[in-house]
C-alpha positions as CSV (number, residue, x, y, z in Angstrom):
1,X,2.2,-14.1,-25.6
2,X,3.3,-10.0,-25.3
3,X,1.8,-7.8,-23.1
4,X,1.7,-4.2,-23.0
5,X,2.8,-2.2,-20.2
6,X,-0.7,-1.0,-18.3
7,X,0.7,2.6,-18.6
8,X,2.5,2.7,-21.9
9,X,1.2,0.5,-24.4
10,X,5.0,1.2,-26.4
11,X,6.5,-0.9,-23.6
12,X,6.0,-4.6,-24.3
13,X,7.0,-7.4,-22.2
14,X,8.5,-10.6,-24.7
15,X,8.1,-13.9,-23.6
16,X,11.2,-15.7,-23.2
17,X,12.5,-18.6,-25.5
18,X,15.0,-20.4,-22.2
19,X,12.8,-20.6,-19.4
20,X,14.6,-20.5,-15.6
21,X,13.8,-24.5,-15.2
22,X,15.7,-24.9,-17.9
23,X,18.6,-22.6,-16.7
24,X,18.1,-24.3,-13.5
25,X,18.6,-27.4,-15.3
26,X,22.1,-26.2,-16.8
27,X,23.5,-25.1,-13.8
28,X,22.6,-28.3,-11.7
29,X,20.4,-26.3,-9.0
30,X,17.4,-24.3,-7.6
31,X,17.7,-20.1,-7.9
32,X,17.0,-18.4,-5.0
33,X,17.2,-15.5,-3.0
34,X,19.0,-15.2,0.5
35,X,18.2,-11.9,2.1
36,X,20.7,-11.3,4.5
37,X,19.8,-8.7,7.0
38,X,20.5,-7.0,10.4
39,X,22.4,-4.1,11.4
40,X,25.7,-2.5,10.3
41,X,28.7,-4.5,11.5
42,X,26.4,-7.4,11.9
43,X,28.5,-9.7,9.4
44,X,26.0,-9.2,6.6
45,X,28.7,-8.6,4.0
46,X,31.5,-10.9,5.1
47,X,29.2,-14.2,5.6
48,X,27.4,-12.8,2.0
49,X,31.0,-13.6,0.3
50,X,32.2,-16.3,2.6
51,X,29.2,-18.1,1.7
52,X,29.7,-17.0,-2.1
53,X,32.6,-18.4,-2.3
54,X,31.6,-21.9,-0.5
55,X,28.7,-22.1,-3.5
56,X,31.5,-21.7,-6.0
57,X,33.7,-24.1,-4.3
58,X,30.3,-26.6,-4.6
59,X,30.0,-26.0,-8.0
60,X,26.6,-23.7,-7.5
61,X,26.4,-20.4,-9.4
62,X,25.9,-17.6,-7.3
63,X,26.2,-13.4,-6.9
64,X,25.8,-10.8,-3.7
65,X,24.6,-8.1,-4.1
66,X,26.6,-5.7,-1.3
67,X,24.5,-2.3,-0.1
68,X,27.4,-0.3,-0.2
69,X,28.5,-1.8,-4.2
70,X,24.8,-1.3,-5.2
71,X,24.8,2.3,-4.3
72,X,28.1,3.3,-5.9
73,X,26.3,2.0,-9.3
74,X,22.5,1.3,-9.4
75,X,21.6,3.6,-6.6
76,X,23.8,6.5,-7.2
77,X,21.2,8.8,-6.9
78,X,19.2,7.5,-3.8
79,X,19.9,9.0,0.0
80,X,19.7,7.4,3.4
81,X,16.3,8.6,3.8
82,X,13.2,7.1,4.3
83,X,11.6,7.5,0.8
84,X,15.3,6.6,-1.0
85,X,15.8,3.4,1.2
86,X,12.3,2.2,0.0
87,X,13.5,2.7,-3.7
88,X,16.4,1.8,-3.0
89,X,15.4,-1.8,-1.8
90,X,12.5,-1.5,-4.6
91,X,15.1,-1.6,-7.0
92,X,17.1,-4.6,-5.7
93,X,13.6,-6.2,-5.5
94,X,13.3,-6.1,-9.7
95,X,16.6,-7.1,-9.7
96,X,16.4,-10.0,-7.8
97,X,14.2,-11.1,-9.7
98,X,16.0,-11.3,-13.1
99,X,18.6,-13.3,-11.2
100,X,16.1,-16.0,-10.4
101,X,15.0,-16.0,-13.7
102,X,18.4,-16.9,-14.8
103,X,18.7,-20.0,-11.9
104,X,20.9,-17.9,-10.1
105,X,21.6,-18.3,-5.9
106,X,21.2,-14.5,-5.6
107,X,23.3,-12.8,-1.8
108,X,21.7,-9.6,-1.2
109,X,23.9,-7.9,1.7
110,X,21.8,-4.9,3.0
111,X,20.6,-3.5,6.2
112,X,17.0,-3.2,5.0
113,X,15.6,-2.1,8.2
114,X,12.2,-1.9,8.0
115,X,9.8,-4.9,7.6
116,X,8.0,-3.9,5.2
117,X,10.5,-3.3,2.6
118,X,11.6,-7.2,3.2
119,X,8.2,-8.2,2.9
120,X,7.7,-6.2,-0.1
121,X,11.0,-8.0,-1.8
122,X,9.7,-11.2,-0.6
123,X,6.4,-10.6,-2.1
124,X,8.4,-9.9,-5.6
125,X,9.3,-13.7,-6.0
126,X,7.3,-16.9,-5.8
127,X,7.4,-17.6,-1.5
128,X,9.3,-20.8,-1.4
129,X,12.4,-18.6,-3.0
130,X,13.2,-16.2,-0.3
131,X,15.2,-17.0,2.4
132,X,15.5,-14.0,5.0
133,X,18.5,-14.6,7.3
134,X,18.7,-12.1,10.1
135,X,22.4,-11.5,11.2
136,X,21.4,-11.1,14.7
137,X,24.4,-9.1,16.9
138,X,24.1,-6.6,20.0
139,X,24.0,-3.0,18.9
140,X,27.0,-2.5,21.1
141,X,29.4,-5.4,19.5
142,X,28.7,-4.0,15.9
143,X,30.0,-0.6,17.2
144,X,33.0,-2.4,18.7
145,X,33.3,-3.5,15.0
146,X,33.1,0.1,12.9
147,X,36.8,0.5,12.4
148,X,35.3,3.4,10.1
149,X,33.8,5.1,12.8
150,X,30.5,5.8,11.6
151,X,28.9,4.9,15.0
152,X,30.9,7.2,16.7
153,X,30.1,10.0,14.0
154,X,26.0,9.1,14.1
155,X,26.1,9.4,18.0
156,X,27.9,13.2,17.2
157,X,25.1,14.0,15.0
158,X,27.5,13.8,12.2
159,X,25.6,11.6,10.0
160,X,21.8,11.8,9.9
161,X,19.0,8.5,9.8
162,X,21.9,5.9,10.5
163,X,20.3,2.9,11.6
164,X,20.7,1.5,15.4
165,X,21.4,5.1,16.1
166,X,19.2,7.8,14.5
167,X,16.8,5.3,12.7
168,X,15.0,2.5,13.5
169,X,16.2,-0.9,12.7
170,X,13.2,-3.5,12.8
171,X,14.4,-7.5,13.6
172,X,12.4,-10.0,11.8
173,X,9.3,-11.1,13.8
174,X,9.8,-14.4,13.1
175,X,13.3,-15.2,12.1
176,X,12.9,-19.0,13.1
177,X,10.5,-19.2,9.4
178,X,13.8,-19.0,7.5
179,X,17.0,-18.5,9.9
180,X,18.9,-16.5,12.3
181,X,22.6,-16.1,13.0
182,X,24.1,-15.3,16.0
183,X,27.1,-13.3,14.6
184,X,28.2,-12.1,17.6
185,X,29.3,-15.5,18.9
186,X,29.6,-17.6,15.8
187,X,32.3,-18.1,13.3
188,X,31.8,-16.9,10.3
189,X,32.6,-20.7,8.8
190,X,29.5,-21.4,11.6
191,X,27.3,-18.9,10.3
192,X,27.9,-19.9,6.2
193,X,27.7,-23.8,7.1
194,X,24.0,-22.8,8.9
195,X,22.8,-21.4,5.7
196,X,24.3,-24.1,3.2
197,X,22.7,-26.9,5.3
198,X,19.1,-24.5,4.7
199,X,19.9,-24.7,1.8
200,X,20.8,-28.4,1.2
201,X,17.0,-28.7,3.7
202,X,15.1,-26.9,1.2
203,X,16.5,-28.9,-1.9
204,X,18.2,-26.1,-3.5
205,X,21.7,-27.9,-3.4
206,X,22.1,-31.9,-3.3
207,X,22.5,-32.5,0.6
């Protein structure tokens, strides 16, 4: 059945014809999100398309989202902020969603510092679809690993509300619900054979 949007009665949501079991059904597995998050130089974006590539190599259809690729494209317009990093995860929150509807193993890739913005994109899909995995590294070893240098240009005031630095960076308070990553000592073949064997746990892939 339609239903109007509650502030503009023009805007009508259509109900679908293919449902996501049934997309589900043609791709041989579950949709779901895995929120990777932690600071920059963590490992966030490298284990996000290692592991990518390990679901296509299992036959699993899958995406990532990157922070940096989303914000050369969907948010274009948003700063580093507090406000525009609210939206800006907002935004990959509706999108996520449309990526579950279509039975899709959706890699977001982004910092997403504060808890409540995780919580809020958690609260976006049905519970037992979000896996948050915290890329867990010392402040000090991700800075080792800024071969841009944007460390070294937050510390000179260069660049304003960078995270670890200028802005707060909030760690999961309980990262042992869904799973942590020590990517300061782990392989990055470690780290993406954790999260398939969640995965293969939580019957999203065939174990």
């Amino acid at each position: 059945m339609s239903h109007s949007h509650p502030d503009d009665p023009a805007v009508v949501w259509h109900p679908v014809s293919v449902t996501r079991h049934m997309r589900e059904q043609l791709g041989g597995h579950r949709g779901i999100v895995i929120w990777l998050t932690g600071l920059s130089g963590s490992g966030k974006s490298t284990i996000a398309h290692a592991l990518e590539k390990r679901l296509y190599e299992e036959g699993c259809r899958s995406f990532v989202l990157d922070g940096d690729n989303v914000r050369h494209g969907l948010c274009s317009d948003l700063t580093f902020s507090g406000e525009d990093r609210h939206e800006n995860l907002r935004r990959i929150g509706e999108v996520i969603k449309l990526f579950l509807e279509a039975g899709i193993v959706i890699i977001t890739a982004f910092i997403s510092p504060y808890r409540s913005d995780r919580e809020r994109a958690r609260s976006m899909v049905p519970h037992d679809d979000f896996l948050e995995v915290y890329c867990n590294s010392p402040l000090e070893v991700c800075e080792r690993r800024d071969v841009k240098g944007f460390y070294a240009r937050a510390r000179a005031g260069e660049i304003k509300n960078y995270t670890g630095i200028s802005a707060p960076y909030e760690e999961p308070e309980y990262p042992e619900l869904d799973l942590e990553l020590d990517t300061a000592d782990s392989t990055i073949e470690d780290c993406v054979e954790s999260v398939v064997s969640l995965l293969k746990n939580r019957n999203v892939m065939e174990a």
